[in-house]
C-alpha positions in Angstrom: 104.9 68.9 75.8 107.9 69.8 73.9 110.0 67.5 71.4 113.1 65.4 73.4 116.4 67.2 72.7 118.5 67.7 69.6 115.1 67.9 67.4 117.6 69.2 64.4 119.2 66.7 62.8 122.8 67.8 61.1 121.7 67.4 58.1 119.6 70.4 57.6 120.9 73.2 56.3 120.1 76.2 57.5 117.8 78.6 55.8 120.7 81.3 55.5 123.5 78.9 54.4 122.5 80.0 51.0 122.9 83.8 51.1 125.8 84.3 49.6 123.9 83.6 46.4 124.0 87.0 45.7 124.4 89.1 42.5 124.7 92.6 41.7 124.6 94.4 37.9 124.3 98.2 36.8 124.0 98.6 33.6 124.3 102.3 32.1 123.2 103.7 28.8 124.4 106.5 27.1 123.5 106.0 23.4 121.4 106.2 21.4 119.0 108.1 24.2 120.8 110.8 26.9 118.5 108.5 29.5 120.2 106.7 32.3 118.8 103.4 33.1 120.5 101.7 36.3 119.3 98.3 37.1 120.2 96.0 40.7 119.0 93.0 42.9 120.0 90.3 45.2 118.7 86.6 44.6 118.8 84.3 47.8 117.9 80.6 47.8 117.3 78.9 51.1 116.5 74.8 52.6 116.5 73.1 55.7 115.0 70.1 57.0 114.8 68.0 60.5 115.2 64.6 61.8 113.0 64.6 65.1 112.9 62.6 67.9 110.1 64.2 70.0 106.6 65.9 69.6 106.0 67.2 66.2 103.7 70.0 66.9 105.4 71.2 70.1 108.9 71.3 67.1 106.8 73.3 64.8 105.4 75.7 67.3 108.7 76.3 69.1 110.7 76.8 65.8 108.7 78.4 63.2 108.9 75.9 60.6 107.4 72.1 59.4 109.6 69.1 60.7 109.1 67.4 56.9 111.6 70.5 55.4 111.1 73.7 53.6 112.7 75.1 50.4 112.8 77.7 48.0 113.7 81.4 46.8 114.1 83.2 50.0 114.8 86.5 48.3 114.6 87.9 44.7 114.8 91.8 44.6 114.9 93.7 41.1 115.2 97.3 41.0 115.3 99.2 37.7 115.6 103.0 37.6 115.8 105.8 34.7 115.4 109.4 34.8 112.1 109.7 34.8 110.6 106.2 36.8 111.4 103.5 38.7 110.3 99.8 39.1 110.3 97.5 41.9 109.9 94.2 41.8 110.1 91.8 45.0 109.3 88.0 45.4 109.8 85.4 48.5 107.8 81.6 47.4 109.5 79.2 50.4 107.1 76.0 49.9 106.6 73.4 53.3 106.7 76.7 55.7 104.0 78.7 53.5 105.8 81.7 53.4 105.2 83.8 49.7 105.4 87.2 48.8 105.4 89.3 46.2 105.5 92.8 46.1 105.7 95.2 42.9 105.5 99.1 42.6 105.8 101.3 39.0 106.5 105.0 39.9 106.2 107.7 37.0 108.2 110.3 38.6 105.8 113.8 39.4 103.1 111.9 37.6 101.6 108.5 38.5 102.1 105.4 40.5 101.0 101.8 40.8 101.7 99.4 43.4 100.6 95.7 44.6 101.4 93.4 47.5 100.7 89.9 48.4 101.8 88.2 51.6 100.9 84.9 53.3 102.8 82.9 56.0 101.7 79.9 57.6 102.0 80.1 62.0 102.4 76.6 64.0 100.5 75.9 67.1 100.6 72.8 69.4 96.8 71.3 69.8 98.3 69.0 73.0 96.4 69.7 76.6 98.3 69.5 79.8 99.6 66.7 81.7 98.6 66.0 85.2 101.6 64.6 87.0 100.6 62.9 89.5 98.7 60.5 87.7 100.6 60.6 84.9 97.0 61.4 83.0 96.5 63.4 79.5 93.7 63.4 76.8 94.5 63.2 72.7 91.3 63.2 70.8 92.2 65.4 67.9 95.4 66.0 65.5 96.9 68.2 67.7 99.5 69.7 64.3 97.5 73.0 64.2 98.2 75.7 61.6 97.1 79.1 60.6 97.2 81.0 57.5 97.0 85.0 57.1 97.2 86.6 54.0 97.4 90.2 52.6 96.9 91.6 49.6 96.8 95.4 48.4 96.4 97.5 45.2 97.3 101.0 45.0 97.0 103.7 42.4 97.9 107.4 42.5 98.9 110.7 41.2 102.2 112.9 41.6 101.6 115.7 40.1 103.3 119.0 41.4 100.6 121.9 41.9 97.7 119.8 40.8 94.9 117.7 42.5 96.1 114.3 44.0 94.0 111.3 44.3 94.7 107.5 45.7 92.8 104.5 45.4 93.2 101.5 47.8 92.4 98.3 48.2 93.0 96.1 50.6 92.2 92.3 51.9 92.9 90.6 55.2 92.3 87.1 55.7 92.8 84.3 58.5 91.9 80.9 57.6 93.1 77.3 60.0 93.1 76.3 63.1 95.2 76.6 66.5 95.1 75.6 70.2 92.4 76.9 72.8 93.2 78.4 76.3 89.9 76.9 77.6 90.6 73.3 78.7 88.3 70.7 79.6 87.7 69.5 82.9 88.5 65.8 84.4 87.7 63.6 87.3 89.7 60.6 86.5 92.6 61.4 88.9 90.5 60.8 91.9 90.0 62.2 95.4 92.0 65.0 96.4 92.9 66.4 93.0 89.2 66.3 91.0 88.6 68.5 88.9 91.3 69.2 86.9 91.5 71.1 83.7 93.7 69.3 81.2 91.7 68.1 78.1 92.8 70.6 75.3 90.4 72.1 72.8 91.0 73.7 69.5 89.8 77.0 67.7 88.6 77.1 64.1 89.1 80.6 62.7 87.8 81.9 59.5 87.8 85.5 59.1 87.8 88.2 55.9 88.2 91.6 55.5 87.9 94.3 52.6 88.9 97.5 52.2 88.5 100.1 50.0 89.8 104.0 50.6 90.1 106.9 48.3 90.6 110.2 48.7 91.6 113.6 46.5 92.8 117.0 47.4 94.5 119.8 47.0 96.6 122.6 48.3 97.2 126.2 46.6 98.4 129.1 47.9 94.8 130.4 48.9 92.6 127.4 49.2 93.5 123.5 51.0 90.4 121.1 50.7 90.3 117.5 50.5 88.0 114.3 50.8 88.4 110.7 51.4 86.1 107.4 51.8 86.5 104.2 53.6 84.0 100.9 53.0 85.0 97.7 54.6 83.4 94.5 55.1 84.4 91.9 58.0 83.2 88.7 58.3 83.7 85.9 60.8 82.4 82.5 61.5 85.0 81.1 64.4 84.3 77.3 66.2 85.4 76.9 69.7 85.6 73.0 70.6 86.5 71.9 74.4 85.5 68.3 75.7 84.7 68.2 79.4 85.2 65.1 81.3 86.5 62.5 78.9 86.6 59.0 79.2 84.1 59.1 81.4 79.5 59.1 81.8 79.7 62.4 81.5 81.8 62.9 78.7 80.4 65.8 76.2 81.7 68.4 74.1 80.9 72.0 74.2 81.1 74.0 71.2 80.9 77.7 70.8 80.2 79.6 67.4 81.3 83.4 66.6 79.7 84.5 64.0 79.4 88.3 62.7 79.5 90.7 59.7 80.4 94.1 59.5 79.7 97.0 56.9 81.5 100.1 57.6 81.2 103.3 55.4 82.8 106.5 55.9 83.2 109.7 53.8 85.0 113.2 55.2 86.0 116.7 53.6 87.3 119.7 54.4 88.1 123.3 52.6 89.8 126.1 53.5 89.7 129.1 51.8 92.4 132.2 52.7 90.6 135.5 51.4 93.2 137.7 53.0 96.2 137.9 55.8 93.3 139.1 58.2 90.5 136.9 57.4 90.4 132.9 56.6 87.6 130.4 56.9 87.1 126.6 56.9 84.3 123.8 56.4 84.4 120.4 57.5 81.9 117.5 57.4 81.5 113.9 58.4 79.3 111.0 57.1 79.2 107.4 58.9 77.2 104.3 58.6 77.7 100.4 60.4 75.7 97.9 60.0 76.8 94.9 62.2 74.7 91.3 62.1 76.2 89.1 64.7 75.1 85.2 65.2 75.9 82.5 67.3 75.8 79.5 69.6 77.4 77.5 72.9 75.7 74.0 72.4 76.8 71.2 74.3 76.3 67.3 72.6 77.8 64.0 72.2 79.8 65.4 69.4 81.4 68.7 68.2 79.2 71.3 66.3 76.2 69.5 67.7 72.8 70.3 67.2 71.0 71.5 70.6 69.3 68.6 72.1 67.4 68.8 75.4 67.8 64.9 76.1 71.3 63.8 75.2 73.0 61.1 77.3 75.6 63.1 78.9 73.9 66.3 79.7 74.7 67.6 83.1 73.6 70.6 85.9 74.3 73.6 85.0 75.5 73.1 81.3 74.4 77.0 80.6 74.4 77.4 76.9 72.5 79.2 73.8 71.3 78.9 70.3 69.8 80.6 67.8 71.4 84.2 68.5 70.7 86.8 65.9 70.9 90.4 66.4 73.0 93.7 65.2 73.1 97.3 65.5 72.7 99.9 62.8 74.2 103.5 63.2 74.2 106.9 61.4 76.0 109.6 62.1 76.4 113.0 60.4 78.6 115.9 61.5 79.3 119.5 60.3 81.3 122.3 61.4 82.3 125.8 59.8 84.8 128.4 61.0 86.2 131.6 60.9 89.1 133.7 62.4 89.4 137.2 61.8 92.0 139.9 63.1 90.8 142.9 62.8 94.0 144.8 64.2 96.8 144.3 65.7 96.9 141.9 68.7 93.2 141.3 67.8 91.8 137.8 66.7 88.1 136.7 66.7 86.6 133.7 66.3 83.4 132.7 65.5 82.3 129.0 65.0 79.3 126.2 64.5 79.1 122.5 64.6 76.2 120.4 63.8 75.8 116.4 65.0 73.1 114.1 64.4 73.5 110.5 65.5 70.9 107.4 65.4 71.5 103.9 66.6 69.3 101.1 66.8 70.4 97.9 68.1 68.7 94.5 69.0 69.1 91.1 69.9 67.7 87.2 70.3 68.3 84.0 71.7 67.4 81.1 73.1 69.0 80.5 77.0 69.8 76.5 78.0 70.2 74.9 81.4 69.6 71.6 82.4 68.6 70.5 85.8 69.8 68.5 88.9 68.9 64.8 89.4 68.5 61.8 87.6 65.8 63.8 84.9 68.2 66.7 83.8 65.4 68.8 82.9 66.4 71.1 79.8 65.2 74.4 80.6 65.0 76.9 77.8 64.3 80.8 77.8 63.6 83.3 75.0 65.8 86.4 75.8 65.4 89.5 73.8 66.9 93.1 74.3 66.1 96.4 72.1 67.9 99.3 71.9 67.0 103.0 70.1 68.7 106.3 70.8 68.9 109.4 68.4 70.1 113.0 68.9 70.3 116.1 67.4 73.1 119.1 68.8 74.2 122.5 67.6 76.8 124.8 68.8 78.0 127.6 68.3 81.1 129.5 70.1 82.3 132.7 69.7 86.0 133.7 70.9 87.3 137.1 71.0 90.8 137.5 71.9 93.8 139.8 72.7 97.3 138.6 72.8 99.4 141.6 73.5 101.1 140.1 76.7 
């Protein structure tokens, strides 16, 4: 449903009314120190607001923003530079839409730098189900003004140094934490012969997800040798609620919920060298190191109310309500991998190369649950089954290649 029209009332005031709010200043030093020192930014303020006649979360959906207003600093940017480093410095804090950032980097030029960054928003959704027409028929059984938060954050550290090793640390985290609307409806039988069943009853999502990073890597490049290596961990976690309600209002009225839960660890470590002895002859190394360890968990459950516990006699159960509980598994894999080349010319037109790579690879994966039915007829048996699955698999390859070329024509 959306809101009835003119859903902005003329007293808002737009979120770029305000822009011209703008300064400017440079500010140059030439005594007592020969440094120059040039400093600038903009500063923006913004507000708005609406008077709504209509659906509220079909307004905030559609447009972006919360009906009850917004206000704040829209921009603020500060940039001071010298001879020898520069600063920037950026913030955004607009309160009632949840929109921040900040955002800040310190640059020793050919030495060091340091940089962070923060950003969260806030994204509408509209929780209402459909509307069947004909009957004139829709369901409302939750607050249907759904929102969503993201945030990201990093931290970052480095070198510039001309002609010398350079090295970067990383961090980063990723989060989504709210709710918002479902494509998986509910079914109903209220309308009656010729138009059951009809999917209309809406259903909501409840998210809450993580994840960290952390990278680094080093290297450097001469005028005989190029080598570097780098790392990666991250984690990832997730524990996500599904909610639909089939056939409201009436005997059979349940809800089925479904659970998505899983964590992740990832680690991963590379390097490579290359060593130039002479025009003719050069040689490189490379390696790779990986490990995941993945746990996943979870549940489709259906019950008189949401996030239900599995019962096998609840009032409402019905045929073929196929669900599960108690699902635990994951999969653990290693993987190593090595190569090393060579490339030779030993006259003109001439070029061999030689080579050899190495892989080993292991994965073991496995999983449990419990399957659920129910049966036909007045008794609705529950019927249950243990379902379990393994999975191993491991290898071991070398190659080697040998090319010998000549490139005259």
């Amino acid at each position: 449903m959306h809101p009835r029209a003119c859903p902005i009332s003329p007293f808002r005031i737009a979120r770029h009314a305000l822009r011209p709010c703008v300064f400017a200043a440079v500010l140059v030093i030439l005594a007592p120190s020969p440094a120059q020192v040039v400093t600038s930014g903009t500063f923006a303020v913004s507000a708005g607001g609406t008077l709504l006649d209509g659906d509220r979360p079909a307004f905030q959906q559609r447009f972006r923003q919360k009906k009850d207003g917004f206000g704040g600093l829209e921009n603020f940017t500060l940039t001071r530079t010298t001879d020898d480093s520069l600063l920037r410095f950026e913030v955004r804090i607009v309160p009632g839409d949840e929109d921040y950032r900040l955002s800040a980097r310190w640059e020793k030029f050919d030495a060091y730098y340091v940089q962070a960054n923060y950003q969260q928003f806030r994204t509408f959704y509209d929780g209402s189900g459909g509307v069947f027409l004909p009957r004139n028929l829709s369901f409302s059984y939750f607050d249907e003004t759904l929102t969503l938060d993201r945030s990201y954050f990093s931290f970052e550290f480095g070198t510039l140094v001309p002609n010398r090793v350079q090295w970067r640390l990383r961090y980063d985290r990723n989060t989504r934490d709210g709710t918002k609307n479902s494509l998986r409806w509910g079914e109903s039988n209220l309308a009656g012969q010729p138009f059951v069943p009809r999917a209309y009853s809406p259903s909501y999502l409840v998210v809450d997800e993580e994840r960290d990073i952390i990278t680094a890597d080093a290297g450097e490049r001469t005028d005989n040798a190029n080598w570097k290596v780098a790392g990666r961990y991250e984690r990832t976690r997730v524990d996500n609620h599904d909610t639909a309600r089939r056939r409201p209002q009436e005997r059979q009225d349940r809800y089925v919920t479904t659970v998505d839960g899983a964590t992740t660890e990832l680690f991963s470590g590379h390097g490579f060298y290359e060593r130039i002895f002479s025009e003719n002859l050069r040689a490189s190394a490379g390696g790779l190191v990986t490990t995941i360890d993945t746990n996943v968990t979870g549940s489709k459950i259906y019950g008189a109310t949401p996030d239900s516990e599995y019962s096998a006699t609840f009032a409402a159960r019905q045929p073929q309500d196929v669900g599960y509980y108690g699902l635990a598994g994951g999969t653990r894999l290693k993987q190593y991998l090595g190569n090393l080349n060579v490339v030779y010319q030993p006259a003109k037109y001439w070029t061999v190369r030689p080579g050899v790579r190495y892989e080993h690879l292991r994965q073991d994966s496995g999983e449990g649950h419990f399957d659920t039915d129910f049966g036909g007829g007045a008794a609705a048996r529950a019927f249950i089954d243990q379902i379990e699955a393994d999975s191993r698999n491991s290898w071991n390859e070398f190659t080697a290649d040998l090319e010998v070329r000549y490139s005259r024509w």
